[in-house]
TIMARDREN-33991 format. One record per residue: residue in one letter; chain; y, z negated, x of N, C-alpha, C, CB in turn. Coordinates in Angstrom, 2 decimals. Glycine has a CB too. Example, Ala and Ser with C-alpha at 12.3 -4.5 7.8 and 13.67 -1.06 7.14 Angstrom:
# TIMARDREN-33991
code = A	unit = A	ny = -5.69	nz = -7.80	nx = 13.19	cay = -4.50	caz = -7.80	cax = 12.30	cy = -3.30	cz = -7.80	cx = 13.20	cby = -4.47	cbz = -9.05	cbx = 11.31 $
code = S	unit = A	ny = -2.25	nz = -7.08	nx = 12.85	cay = -1.06	caz = -7.14	cax = 13.67	cy = 0.03	cz = -7.87	cx = 12.90	cby = -0.60	cbz = -5.72	cbx = 14.08 $
//
This chain:
# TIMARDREN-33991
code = X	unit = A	ny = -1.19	nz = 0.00	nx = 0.84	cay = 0.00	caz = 0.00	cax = 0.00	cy = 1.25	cz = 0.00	cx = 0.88	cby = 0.00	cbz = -1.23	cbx = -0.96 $
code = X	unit = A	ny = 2.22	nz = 1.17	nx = 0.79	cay = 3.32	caz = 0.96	cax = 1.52	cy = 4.26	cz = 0.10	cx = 1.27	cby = 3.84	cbz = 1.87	cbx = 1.63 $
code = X	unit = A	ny = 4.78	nz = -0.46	nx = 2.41	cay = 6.04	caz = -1.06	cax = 1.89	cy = 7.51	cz = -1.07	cx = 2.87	cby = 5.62	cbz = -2.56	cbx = 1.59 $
code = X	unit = A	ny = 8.52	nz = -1.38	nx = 2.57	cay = 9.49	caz = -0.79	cax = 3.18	cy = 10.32	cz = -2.34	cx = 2.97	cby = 10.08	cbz = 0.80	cbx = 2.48 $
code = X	unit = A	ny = 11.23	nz = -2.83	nx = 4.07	cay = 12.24	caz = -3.53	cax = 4.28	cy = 13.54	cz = -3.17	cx = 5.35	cby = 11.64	cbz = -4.59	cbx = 4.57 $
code = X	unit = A	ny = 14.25	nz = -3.37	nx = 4.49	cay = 15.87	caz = -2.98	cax = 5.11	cy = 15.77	cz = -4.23	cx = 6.17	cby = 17.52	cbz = -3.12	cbx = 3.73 $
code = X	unit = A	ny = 17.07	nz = -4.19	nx = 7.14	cay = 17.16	caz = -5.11	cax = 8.03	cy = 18.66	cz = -4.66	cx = 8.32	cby = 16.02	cbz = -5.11	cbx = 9.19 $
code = X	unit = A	ny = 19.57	nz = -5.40	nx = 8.75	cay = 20.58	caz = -5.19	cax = 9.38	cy = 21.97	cz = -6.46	cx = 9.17	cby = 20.83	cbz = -3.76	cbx = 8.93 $
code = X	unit = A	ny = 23.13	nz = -6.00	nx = 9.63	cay = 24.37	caz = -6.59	cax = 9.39	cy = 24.66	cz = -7.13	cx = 7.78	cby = 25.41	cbz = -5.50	cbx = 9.84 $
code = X	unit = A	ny = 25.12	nz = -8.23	nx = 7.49	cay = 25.55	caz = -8.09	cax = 5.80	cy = 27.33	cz = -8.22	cx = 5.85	cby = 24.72	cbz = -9.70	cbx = 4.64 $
code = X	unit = A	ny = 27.78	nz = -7.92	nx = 7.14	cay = 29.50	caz = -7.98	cax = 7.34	cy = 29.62	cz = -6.87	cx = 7.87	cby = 30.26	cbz = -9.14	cbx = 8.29 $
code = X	unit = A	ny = 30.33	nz = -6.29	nx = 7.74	cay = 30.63	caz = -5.47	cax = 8.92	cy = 32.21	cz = -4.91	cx = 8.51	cby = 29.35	cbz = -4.15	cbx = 9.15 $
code = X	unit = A	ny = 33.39	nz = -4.80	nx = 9.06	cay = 34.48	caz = -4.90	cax = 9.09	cy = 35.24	cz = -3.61	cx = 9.08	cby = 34.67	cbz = -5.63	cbx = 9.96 $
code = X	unit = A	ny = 35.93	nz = -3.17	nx = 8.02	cay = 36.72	caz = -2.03	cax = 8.11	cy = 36.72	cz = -0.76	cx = 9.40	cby = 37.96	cbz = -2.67	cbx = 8.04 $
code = X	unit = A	ny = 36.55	nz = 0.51	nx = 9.34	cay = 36.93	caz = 1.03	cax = 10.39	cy = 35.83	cz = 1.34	cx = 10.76	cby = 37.67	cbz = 0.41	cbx = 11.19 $
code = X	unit = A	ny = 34.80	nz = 0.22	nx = 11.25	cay = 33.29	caz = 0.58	cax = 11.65	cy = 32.36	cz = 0.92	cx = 11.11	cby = 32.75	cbz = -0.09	cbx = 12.06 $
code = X	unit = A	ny = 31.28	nz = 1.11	nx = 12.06	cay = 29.60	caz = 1.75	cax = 11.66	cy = 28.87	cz = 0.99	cx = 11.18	cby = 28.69	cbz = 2.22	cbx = 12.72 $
code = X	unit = A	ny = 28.25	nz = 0.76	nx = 9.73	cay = 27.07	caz = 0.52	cax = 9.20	cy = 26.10	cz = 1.14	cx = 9.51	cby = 27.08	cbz = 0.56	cbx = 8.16 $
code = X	unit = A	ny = 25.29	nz = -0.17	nx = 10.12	cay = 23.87	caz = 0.53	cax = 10.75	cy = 22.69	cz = -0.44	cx = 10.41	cby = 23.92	cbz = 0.73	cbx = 12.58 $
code = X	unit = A	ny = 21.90	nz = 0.18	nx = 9.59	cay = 20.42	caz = -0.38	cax = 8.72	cy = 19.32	cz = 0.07	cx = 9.38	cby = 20.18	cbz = 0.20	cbx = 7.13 $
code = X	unit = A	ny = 18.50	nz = -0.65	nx = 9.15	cay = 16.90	caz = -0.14	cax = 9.66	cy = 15.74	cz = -0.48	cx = 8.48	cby = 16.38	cbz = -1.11	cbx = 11.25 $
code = X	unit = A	ny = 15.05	nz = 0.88	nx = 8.21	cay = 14.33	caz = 0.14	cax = 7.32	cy = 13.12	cz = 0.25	cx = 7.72	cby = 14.46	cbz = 0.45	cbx = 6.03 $
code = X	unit = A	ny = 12.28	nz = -0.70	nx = 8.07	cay = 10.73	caz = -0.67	cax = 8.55	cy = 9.83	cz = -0.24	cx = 7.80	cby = 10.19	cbz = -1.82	cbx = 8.85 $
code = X	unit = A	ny = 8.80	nz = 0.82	nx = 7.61	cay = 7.75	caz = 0.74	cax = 6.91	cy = 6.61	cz = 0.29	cx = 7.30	cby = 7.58	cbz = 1.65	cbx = 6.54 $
code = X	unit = A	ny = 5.49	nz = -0.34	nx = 6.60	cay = 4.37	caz = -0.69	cax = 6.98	cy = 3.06	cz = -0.16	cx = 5.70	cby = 4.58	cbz = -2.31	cbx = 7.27 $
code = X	unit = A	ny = 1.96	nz = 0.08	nx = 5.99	cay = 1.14	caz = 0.57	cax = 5.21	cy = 0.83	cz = 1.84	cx = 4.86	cby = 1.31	cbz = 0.15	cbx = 4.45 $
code = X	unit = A	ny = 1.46	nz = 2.55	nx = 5.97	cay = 1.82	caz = 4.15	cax = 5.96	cy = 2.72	cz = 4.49	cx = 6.94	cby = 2.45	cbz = 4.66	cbx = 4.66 $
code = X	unit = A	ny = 2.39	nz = 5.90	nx = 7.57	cay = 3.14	caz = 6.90	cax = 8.82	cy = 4.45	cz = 7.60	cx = 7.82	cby = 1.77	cbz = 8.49	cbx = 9.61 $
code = X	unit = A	ny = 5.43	nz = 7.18	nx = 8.55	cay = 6.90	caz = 8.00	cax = 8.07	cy = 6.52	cz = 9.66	cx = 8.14	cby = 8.45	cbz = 7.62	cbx = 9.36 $
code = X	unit = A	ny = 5.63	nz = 9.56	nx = 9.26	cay = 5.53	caz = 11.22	cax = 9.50	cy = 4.67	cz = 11.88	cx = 8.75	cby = 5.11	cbz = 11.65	cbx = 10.83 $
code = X	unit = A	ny = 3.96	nz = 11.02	nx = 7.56	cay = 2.72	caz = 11.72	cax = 6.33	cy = 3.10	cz = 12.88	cx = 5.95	cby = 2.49	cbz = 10.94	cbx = 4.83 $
code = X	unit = A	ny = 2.93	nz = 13.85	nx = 5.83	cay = 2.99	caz = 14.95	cax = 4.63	cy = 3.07	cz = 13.88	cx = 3.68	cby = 1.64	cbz = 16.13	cbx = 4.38 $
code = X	unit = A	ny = 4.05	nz = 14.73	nx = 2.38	cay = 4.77	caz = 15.49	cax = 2.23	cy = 5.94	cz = 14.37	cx = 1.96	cby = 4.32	cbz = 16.53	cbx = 1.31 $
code = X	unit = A	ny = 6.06	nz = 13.51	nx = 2.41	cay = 6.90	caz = 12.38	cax = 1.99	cy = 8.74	cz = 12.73	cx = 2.26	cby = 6.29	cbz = 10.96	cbx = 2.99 $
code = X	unit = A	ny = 9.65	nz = 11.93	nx = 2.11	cay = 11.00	caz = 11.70	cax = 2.51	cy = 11.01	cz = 9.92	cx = 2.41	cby = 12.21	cbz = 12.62	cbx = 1.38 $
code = X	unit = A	ny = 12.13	nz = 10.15	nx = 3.07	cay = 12.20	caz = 8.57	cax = 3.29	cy = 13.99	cz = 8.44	cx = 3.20	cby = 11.38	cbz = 7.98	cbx = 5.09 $
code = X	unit = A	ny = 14.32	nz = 7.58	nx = 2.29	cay = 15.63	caz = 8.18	cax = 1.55	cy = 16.39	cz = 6.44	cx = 1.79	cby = 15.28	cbz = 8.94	cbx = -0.60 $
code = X	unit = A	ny = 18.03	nz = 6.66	nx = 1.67	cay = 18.97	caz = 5.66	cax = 1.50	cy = 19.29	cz = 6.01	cx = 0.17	cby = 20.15	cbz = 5.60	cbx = 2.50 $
code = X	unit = A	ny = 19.43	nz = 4.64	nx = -0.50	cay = 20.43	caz = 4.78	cax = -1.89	cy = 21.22	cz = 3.49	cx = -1.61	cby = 19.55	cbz = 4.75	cbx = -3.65 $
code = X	unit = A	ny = 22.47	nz = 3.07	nx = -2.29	cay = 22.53	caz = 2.20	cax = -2.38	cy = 23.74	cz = 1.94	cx = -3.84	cby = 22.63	cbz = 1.83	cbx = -1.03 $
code = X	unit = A	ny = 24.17	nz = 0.66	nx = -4.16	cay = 24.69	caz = 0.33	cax = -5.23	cy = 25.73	cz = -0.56	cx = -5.38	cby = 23.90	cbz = 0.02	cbx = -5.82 $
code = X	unit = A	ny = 26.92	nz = -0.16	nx = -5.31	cay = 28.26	caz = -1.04	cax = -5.26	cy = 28.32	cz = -1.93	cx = -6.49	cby = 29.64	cbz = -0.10	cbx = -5.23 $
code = X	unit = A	ny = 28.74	nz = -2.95	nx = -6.56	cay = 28.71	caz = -3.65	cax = -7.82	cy = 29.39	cz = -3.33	cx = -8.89	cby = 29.00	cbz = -4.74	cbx = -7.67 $
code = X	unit = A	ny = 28.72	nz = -3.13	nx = -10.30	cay = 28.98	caz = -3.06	cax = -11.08	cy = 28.84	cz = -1.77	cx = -11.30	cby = 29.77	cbz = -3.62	cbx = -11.20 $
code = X	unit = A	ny = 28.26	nz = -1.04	nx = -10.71	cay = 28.27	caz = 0.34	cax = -10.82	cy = 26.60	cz = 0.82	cx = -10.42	cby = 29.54	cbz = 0.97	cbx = -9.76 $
code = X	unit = A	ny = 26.55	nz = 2.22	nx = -10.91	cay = 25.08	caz = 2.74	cax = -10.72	cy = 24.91	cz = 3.01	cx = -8.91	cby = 24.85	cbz = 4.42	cbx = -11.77 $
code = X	unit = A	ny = 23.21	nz = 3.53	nx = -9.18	cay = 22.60	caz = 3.94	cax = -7.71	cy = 23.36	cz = 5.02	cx = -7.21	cby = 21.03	cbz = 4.42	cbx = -7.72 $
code = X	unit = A	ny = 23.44	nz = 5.12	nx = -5.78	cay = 24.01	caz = 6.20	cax = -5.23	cy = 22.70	cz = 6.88	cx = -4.32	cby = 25.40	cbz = 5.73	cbx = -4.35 $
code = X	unit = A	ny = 22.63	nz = 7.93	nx = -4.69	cay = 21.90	caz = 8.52	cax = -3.27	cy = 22.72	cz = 8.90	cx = -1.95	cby = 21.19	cbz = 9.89	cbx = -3.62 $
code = X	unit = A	ny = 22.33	nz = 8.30	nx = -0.82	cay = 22.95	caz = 8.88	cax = 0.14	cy = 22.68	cz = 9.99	cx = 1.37	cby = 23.24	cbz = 8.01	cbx = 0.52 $
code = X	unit = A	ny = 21.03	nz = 10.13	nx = 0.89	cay = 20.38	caz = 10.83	cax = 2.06	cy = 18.55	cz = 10.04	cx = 2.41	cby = 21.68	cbz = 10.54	cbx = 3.57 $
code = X	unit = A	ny = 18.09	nz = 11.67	nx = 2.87	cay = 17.16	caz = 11.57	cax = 3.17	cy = 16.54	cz = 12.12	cx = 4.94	cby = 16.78	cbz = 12.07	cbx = 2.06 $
code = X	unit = A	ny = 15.57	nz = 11.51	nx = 5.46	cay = 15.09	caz = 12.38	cax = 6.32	cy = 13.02	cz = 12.37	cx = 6.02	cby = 15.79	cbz = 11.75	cbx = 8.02 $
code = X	unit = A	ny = 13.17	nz = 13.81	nx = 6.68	cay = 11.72	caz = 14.40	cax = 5.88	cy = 10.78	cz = 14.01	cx = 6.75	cby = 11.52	cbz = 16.12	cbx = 5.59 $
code = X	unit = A	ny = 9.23	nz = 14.17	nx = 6.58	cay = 8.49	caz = 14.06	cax = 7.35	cy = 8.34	cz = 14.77	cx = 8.78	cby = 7.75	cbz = 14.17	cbx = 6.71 $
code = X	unit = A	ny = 9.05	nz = 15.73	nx = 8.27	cay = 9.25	caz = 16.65	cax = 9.99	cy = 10.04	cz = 16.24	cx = 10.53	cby = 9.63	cbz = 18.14	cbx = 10.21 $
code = X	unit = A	ny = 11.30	nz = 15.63	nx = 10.00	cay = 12.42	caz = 15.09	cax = 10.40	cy = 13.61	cz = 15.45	cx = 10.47	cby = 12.30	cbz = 14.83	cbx = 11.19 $
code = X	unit = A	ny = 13.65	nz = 16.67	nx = 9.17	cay = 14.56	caz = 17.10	cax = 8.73	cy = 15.25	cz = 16.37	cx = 8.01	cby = 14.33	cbz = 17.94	cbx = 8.30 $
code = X	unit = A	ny = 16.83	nz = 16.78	nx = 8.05	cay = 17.75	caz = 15.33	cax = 7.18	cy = 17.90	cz = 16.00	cx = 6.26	cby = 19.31	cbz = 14.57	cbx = 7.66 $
code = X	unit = A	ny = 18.67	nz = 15.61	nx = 5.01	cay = 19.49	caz = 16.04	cax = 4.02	cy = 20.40	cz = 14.76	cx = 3.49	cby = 18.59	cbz = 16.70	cbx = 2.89 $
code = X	unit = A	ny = 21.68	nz = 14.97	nx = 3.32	cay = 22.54	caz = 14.49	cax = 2.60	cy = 23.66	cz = 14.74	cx = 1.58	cby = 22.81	cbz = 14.11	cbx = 3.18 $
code = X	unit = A	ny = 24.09	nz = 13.59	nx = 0.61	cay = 24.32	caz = 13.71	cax = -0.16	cy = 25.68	cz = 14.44	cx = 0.15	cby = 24.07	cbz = 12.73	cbx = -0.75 $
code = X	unit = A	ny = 26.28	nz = 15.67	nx = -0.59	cay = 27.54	caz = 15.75	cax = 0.01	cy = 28.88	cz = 15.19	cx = 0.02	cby = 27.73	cbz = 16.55	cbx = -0.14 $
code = X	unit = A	ny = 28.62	nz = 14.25	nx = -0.51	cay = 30.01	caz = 13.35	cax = -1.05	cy = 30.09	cz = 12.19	cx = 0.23	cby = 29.72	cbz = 12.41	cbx = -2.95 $
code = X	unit = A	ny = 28.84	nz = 12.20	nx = 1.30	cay = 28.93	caz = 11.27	cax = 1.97	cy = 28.27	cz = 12.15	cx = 3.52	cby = 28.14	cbz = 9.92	cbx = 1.19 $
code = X	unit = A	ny = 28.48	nz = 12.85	nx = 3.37	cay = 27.34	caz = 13.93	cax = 4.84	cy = 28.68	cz = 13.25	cx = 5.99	cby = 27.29	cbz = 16.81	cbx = 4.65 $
code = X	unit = A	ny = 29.78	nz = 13.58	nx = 5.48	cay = 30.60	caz = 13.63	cax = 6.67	cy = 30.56	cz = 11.92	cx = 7.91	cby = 32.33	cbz = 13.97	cbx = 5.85 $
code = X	unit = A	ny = 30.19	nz = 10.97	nx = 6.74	cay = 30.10	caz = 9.78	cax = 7.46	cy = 28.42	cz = 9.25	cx = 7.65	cby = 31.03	cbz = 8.70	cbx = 6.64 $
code = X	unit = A	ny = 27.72	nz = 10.04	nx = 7.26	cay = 26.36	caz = 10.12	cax = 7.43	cy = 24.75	cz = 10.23	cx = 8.13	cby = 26.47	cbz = 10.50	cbx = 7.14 $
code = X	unit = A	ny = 24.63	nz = 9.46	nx = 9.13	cay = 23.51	caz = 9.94	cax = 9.86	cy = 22.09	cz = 8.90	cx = 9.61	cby = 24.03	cbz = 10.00	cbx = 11.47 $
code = X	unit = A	ny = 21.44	nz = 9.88	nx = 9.19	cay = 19.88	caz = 9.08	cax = 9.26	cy = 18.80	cz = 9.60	cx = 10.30	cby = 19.07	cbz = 9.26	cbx = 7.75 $
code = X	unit = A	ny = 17.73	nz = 8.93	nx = 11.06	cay = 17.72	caz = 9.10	cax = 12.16	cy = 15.98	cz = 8.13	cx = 12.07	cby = 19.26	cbz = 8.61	cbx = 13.01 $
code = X	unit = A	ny = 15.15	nz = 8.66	nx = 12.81	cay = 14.24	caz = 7.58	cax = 13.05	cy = 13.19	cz = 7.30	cx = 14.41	cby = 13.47	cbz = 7.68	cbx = 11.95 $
code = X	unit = A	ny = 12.65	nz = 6.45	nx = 14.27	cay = 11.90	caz = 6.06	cax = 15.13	cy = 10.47	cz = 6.17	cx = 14.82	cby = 12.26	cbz = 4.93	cbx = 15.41 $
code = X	unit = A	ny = 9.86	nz = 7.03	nx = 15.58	cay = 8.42	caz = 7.47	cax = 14.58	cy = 7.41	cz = 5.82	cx = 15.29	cby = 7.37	cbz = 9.79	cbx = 15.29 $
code = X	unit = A	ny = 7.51	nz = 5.98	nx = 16.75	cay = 6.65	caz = 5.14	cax = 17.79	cy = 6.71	cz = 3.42	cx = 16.93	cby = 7.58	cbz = 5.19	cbx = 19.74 $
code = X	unit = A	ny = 7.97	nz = 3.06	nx = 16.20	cay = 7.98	caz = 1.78	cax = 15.51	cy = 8.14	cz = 1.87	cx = 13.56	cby = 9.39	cbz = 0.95	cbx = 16.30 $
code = X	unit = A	ny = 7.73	nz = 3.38	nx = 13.33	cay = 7.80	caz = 3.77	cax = 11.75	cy = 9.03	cz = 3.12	cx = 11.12	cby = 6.44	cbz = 3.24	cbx = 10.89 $
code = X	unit = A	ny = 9.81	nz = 3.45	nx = 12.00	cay = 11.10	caz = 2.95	cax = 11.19	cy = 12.04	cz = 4.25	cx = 11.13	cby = 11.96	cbz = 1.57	cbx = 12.00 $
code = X	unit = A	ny = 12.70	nz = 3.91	nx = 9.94	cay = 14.21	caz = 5.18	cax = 9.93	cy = 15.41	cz = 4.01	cx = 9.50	cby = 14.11	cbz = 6.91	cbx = 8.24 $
code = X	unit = A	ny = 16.54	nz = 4.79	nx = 10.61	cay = 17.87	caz = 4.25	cax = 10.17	cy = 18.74	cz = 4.94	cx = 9.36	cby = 18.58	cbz = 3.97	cbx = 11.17 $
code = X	unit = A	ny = 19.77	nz = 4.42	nx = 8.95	cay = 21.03	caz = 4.49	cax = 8.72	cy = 22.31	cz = 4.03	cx = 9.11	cby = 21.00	cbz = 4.32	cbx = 8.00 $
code = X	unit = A	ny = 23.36	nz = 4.98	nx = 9.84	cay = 24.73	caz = 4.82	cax = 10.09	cy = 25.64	cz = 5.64	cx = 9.35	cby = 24.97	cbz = 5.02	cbx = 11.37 $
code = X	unit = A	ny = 26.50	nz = 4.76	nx = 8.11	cay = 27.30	caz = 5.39	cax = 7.59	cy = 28.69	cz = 4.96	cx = 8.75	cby = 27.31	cbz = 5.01	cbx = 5.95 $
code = X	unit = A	ny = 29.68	nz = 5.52	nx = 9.47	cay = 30.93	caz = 6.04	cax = 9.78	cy = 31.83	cz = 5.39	cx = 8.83	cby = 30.98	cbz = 7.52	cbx = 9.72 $
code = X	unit = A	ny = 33.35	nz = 4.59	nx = 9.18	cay = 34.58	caz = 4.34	cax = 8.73	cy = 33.89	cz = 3.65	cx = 7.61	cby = 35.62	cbz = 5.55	cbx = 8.48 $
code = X	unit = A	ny = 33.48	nz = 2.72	nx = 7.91	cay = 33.60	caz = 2.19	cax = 6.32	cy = 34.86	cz = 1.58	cx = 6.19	cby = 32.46	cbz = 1.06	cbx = 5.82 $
code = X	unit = A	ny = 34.83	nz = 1.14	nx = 4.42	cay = 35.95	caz = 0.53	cax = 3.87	cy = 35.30	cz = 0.26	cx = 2.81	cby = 37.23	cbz = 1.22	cbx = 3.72 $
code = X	unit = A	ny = 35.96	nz = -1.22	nx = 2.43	cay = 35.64	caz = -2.26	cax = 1.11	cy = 34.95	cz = -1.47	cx = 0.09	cby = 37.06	cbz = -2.94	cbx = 0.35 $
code = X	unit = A	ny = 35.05	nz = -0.23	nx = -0.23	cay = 34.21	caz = 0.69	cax = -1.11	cy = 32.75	cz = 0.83	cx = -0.54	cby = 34.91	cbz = 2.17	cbx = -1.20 $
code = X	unit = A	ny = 32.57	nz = 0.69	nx = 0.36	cay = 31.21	caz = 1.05	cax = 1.06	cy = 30.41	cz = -0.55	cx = 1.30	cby = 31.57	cbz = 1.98	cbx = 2.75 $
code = X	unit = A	ny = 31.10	nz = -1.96	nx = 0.40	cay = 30.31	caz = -2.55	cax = 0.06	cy = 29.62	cz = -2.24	cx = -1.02	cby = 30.67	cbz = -3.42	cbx = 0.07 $
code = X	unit = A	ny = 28.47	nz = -2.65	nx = -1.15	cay = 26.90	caz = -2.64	cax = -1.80	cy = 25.50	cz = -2.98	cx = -1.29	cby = 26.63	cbz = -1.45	cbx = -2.12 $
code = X	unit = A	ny = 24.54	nz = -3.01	nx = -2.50	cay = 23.57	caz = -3.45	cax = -2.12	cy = 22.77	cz = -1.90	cx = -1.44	cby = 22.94	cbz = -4.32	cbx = -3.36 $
code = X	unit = A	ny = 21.74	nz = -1.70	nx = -0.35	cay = 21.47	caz = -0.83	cax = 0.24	cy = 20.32	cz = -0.75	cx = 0.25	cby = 21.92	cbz = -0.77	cbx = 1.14 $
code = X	unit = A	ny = 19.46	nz = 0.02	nx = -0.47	cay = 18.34	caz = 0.31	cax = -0.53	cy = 17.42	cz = 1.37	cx = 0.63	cby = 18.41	cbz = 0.69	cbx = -1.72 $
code = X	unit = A	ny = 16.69	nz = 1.47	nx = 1.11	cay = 15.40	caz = 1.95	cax = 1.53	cy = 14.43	cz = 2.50	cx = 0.28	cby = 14.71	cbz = 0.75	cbx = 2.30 $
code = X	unit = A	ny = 14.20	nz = 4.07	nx = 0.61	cay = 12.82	caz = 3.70	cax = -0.02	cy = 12.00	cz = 5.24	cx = 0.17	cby = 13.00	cbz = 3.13	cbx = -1.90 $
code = X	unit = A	ny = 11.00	nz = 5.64	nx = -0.39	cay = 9.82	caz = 7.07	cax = -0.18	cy = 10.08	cz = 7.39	cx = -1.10	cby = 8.22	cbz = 7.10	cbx = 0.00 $
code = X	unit = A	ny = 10.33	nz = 9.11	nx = -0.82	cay = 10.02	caz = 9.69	cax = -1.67	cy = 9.22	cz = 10.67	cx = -2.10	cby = 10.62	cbz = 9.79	cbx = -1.84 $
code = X	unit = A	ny = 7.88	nz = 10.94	nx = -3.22	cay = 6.87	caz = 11.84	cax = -3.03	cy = 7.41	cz = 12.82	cx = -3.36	cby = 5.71	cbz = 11.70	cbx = -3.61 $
code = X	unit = A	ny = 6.81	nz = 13.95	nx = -3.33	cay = 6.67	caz = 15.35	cax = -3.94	cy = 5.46	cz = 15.91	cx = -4.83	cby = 6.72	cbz = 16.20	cbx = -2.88 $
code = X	unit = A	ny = 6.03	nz = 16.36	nx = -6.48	cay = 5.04	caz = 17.24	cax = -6.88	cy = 5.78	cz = 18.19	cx = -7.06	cby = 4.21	cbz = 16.94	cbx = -7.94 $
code = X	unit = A	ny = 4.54	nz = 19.53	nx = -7.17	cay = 4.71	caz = 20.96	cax = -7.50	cy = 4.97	cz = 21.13	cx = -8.71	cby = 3.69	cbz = 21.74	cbx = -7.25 $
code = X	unit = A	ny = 5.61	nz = 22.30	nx = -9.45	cay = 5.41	caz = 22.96	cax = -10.67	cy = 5.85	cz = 24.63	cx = -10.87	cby = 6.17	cbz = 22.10	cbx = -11.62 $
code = X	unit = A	ny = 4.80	nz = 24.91	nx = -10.93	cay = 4.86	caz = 26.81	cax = -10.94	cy = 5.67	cz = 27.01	cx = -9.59	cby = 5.95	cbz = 27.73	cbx = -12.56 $
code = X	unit = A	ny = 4.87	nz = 26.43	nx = -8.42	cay = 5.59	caz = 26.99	cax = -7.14	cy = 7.14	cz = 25.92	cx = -6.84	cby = 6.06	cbz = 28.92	cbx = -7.54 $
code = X	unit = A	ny = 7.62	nz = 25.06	nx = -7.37	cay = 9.02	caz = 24.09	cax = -7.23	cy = 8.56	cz = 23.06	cx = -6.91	cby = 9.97	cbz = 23.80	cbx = -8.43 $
code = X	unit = A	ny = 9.45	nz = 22.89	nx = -5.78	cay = 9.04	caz = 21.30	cax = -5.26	cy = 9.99	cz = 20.39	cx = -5.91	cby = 9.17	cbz = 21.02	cbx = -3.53 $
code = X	unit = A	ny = 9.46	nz = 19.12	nx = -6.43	cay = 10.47	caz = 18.23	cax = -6.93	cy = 10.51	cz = 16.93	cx = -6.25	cby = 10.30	cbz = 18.02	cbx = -8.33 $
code = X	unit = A	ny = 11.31	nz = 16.20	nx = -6.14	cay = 11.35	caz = 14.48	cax = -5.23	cy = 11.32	cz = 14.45	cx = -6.29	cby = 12.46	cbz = 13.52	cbx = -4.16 $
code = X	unit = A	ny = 11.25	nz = 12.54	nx = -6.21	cay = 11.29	caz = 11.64	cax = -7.37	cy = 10.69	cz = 10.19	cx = -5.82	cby = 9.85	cbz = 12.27	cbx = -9.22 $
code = X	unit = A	ny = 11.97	nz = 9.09	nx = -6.28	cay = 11.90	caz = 7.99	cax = -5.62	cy = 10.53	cz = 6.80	cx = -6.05	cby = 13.33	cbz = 7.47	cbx = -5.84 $
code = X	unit = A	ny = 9.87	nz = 6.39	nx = -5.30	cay = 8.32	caz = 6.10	cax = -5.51	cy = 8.35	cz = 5.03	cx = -5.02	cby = 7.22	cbz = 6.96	cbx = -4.92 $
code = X	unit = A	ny = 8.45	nz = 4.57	nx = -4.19	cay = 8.73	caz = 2.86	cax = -3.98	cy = 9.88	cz = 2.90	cx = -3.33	cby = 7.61	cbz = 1.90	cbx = -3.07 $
code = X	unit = A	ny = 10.54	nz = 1.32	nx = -2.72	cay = 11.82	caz = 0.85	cax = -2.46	cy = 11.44	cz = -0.49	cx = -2.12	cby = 12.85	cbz = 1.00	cbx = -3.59 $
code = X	unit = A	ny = 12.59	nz = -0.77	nx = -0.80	cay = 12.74	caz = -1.44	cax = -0.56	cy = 13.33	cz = -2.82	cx = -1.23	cby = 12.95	cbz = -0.93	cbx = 0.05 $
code = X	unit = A	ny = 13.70	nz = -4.50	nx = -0.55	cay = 14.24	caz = -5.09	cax = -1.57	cy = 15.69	cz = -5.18	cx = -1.81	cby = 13.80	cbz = -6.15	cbx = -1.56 $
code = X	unit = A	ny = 16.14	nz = -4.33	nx = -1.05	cay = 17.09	caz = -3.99	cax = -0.85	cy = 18.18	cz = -5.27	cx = -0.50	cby = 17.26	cbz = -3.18	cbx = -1.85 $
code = X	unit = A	ny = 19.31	nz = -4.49	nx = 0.78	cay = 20.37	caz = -5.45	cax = 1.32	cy = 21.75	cz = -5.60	cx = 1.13	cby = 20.38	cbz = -5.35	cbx = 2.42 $
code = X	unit = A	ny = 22.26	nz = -6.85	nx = 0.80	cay = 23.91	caz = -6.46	cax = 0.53	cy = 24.24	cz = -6.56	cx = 2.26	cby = 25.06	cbz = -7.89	cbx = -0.72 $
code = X	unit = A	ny = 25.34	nz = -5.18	nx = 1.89	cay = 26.58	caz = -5.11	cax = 2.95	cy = 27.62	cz = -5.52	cx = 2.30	cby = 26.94	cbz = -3.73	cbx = 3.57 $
code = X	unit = A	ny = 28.37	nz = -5.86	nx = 2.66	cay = 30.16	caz = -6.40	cax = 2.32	cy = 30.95	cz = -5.69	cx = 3.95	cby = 30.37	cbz = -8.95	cbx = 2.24 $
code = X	unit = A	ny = 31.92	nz = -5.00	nx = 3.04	cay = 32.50	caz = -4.66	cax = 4.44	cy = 34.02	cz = -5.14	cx = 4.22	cby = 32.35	cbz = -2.89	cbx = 4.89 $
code = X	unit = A	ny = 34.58	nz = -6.30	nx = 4.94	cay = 35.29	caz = -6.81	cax = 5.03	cy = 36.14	cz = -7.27	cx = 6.54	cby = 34.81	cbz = -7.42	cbx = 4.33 $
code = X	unit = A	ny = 37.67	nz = -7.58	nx = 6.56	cay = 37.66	caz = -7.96	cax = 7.76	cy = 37.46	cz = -9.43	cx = 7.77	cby = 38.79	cbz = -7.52	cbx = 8.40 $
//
């Protein structure tokens, strides 16, 4: 059974880099056909997707956030990070980890988020 935990800073101060790690255990990041995705959730408000990186280790991100965006991993300790760039008080939230599978239909690949982490608050404050 996979499972996934965030790890990182819960301050981190205007201007700077948010940087998360989320560990998996019970499974290779590098499986076919998986993604391994950031969401996270400012209060009072819905999930955000922010990005994924694939089993090959291809990224994708969301475009509302690519520009401050890098996900990145470590196959040798099955972990993938996250560094979002400039944050500001908006870029507090809770920060999720989590897999995502793939099914087919008439030839279309679709994601859909499949487990998750327990996810971490950031506060970005000075």
């Amino acid at each position: 059974q996979v499972q996934l935990q965030e790890s990182g800073p819960g301050l981190v101060k205007p201007s700077q880099t948010l940087s998360l790690t989320c560990t998996v255990s019970g499974g290779s990041i590098t499986t076919s056909y998986y993604y391994w995705s950031w969401i996270r959730q400012p209060p009072g408000k819905g999930l955000e997707w922010m990005g994924a990186i694939a089993y090959e280790g291809s990224n994708y991100y969301s475009p509302s956030l690519k520009s401050r965006t890098s996900i990145s991993r470590d196959t040798s300790k099955n972990q993938f990070s996250l560094q979002l760039s400039s944050v500001t008080p908006e870029d507090t939230a809770v920060y999720y980890c989590a897999r995502e599978g793939v099914f087919w239909v008439l030839g279309r690949s679709y994601r859909y988020l499949e487990v998750w982490g327990q996810g971490t608050q950031v506060t970005v404050s000075s």
